[in-house]
N, CA and C atoms as an extended XYZ file, in Angstrom:
201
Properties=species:S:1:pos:R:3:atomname:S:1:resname:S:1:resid:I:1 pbc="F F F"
N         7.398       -5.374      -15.005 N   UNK     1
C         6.610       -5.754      -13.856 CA  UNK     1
C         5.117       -5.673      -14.142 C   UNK     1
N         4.672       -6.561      -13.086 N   UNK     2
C         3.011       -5.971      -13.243 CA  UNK     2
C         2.725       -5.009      -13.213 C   UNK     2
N         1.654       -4.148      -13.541 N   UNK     3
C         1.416       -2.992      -13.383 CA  UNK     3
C         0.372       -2.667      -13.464 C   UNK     3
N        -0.559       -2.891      -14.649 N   UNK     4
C        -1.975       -2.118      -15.284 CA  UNK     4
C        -3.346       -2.752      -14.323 C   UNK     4
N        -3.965       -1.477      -13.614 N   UNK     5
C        -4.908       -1.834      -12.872 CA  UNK     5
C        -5.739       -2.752      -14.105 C   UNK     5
N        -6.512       -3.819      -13.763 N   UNK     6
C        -7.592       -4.512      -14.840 CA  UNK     6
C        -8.678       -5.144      -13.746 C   UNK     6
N        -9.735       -4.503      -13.099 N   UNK     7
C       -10.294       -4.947      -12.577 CA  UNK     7
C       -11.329       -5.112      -13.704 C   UNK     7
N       -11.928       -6.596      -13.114 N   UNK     8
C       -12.990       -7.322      -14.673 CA  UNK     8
C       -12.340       -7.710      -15.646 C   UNK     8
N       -11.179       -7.011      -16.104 N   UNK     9
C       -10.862       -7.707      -17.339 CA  UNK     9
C       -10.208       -9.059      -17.544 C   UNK     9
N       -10.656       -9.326      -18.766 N   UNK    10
C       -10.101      -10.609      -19.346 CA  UNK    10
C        -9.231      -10.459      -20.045 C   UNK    10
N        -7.794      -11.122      -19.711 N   UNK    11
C        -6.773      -11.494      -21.334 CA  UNK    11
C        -6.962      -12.376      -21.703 C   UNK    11
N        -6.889      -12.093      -23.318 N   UNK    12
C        -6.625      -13.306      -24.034 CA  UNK    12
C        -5.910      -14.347      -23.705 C   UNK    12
N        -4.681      -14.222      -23.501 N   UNK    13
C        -3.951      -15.432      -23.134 CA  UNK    13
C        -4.076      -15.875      -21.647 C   UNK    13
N        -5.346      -16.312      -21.063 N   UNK    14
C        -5.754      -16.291      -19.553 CA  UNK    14
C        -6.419      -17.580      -20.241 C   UNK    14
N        -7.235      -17.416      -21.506 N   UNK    15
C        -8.334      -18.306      -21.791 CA  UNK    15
C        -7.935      -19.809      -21.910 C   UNK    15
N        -8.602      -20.629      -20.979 N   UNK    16
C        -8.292      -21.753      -20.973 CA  UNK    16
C        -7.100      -22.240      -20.619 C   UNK    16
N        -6.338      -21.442      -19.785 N   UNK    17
C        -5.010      -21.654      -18.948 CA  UNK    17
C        -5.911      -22.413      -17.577 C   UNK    17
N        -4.728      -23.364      -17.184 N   UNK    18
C        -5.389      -24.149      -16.383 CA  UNK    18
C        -5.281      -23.183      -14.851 C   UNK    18
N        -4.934      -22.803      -14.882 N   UNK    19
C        -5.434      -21.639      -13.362 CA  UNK    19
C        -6.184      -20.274      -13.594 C   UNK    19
N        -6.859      -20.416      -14.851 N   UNK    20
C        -7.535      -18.818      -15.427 CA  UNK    20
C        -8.366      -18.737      -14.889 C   UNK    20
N        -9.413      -19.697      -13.954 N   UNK    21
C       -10.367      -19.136      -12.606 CA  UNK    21
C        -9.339      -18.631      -11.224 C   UNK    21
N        -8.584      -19.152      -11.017 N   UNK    22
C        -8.109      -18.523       -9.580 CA  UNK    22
C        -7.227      -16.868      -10.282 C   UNK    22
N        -6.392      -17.165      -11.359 N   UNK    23
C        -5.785      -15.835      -11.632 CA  UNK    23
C        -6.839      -15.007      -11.852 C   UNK    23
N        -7.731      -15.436      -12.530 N   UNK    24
C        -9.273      -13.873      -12.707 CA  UNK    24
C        -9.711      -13.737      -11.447 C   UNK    24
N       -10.192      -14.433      -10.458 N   UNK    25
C       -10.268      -14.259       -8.606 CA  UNK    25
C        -9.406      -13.271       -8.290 C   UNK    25
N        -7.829      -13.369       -8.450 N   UNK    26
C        -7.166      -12.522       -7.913 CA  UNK    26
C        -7.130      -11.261       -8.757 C   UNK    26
N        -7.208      -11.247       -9.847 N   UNK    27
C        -7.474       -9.509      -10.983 CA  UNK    27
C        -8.611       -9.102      -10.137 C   UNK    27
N        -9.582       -9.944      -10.051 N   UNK    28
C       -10.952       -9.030      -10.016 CA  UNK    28
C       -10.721       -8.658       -8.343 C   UNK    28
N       -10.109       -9.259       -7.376 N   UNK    29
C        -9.229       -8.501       -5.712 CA  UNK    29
C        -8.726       -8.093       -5.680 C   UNK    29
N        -8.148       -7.422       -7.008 N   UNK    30
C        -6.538       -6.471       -7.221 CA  UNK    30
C        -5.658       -6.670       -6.342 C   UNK    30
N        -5.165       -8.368       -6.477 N   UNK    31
C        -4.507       -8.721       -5.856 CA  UNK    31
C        -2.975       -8.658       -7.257 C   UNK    31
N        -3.660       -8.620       -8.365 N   UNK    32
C        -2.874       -9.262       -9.267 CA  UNK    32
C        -3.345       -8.321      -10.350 C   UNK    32
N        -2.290       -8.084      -11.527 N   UNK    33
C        -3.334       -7.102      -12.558 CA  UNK    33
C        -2.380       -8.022      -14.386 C   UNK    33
N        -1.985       -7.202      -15.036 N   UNK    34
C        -1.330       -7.546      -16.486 CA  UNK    34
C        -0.581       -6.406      -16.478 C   UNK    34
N         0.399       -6.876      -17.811 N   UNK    35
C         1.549       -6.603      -18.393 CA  UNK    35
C         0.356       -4.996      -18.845 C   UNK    35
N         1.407       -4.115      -19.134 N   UNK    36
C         0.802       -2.874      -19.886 CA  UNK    36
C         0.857       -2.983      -21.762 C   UNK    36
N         0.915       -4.154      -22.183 N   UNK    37
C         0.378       -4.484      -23.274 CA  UNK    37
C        -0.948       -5.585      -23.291 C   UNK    37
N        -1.198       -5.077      -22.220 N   UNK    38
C        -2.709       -5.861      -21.973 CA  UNK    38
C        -2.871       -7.328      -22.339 C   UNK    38
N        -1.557       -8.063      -21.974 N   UNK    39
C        -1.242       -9.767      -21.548 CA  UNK    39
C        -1.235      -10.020      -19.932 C   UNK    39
N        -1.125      -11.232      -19.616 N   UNK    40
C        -1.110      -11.498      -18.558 CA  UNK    40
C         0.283      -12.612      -18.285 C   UNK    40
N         0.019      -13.254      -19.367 N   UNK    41
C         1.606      -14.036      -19.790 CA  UNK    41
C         1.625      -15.052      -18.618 C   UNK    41
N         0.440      -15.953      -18.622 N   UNK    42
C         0.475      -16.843      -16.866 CA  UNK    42
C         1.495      -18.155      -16.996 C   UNK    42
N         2.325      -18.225      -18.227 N   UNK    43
C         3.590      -19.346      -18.068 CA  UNK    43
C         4.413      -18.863      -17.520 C   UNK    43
N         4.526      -17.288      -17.680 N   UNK    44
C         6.047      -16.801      -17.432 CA  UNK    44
C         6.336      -16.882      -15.366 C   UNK    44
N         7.782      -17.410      -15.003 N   UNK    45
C         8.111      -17.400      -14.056 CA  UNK    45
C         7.826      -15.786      -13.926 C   UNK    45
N         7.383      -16.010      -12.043 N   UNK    46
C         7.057      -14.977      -11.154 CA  UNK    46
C         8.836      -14.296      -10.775 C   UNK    46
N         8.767      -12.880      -11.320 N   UNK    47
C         9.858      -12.272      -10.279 CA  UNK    47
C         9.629      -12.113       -9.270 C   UNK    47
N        11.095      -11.378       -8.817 N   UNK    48
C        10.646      -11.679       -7.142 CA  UNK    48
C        10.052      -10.165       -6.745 C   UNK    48
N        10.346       -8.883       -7.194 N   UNK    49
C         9.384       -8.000       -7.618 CA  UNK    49
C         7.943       -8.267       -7.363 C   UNK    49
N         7.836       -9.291       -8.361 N   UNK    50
C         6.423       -9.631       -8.871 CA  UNK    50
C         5.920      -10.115       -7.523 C   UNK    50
N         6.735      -10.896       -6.850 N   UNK    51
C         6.167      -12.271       -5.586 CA  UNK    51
C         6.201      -11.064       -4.873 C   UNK    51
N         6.904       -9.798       -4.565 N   UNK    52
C         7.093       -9.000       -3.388 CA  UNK    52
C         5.387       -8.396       -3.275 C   UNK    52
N         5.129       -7.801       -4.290 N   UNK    53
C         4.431       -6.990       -5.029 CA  UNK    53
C         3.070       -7.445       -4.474 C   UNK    53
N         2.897       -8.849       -4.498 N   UNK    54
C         1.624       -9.843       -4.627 CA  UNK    54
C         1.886       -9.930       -2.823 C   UNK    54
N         2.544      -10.218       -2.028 N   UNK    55
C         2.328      -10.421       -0.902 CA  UNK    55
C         2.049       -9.136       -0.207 C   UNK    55
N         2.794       -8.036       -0.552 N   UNK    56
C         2.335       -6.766        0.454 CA  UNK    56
C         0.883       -6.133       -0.295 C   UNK    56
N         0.521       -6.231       -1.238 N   UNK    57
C        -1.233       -6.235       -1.751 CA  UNK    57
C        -1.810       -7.415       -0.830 C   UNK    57
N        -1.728       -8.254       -0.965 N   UNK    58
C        -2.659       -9.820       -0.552 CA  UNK    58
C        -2.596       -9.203        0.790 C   UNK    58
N        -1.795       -9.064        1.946 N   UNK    59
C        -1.588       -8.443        3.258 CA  UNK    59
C        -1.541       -7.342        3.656 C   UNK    59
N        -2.048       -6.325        2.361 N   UNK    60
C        -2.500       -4.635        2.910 CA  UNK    60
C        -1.251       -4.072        3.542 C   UNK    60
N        -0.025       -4.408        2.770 N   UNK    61
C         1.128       -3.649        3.643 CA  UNK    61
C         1.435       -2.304        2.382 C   UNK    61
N         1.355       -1.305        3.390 N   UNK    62
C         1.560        0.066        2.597 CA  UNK    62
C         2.512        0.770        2.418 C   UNK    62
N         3.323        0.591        3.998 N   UNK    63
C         4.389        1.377        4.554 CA  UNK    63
C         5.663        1.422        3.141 C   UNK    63
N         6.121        2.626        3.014 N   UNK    64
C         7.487        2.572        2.483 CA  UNK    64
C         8.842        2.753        3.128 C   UNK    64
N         9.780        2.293        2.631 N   UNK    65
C        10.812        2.718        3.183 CA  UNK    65
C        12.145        2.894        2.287 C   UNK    65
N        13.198        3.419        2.743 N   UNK    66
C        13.894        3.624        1.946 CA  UNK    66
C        14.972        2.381        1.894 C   UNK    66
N        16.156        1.909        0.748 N   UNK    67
C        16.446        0.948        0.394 CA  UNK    67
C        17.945        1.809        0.791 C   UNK    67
């Protein structure tokens, strides 16, 4: 999963990806961060983890609950 806070940073493999201005928008809103080998990997399909992950950040939802 995503994981590694990267506010400011740049990955390498971001450069010259055709959405590497809106994905750096969302790193630098910590809406969105990289892999903990410090990739970002922006071909790879979104889990749904990943999609969960990105909507309760983007909408400030905090609450936990149990599964």
């Amino acid at each position: 999963p995503i994981s590694i806070h990267a506010e400011g940073a740049k990955f390498e493999d971001l450069r010259g990806h055709w959405a590497e201005k809106e994905i750096q928008e969302w790193i630098d809103q910590d809406f969105i961060a990289g892999y903990p080998d410090h990739t970002f990997r922006p071909d790879n399909e979104i889990t749904r983890g990943e999609f969960a992950a990105l909507v309760n950040t983007s909408f400030g939802f905090t609450a936990q609950g149990s599964v």
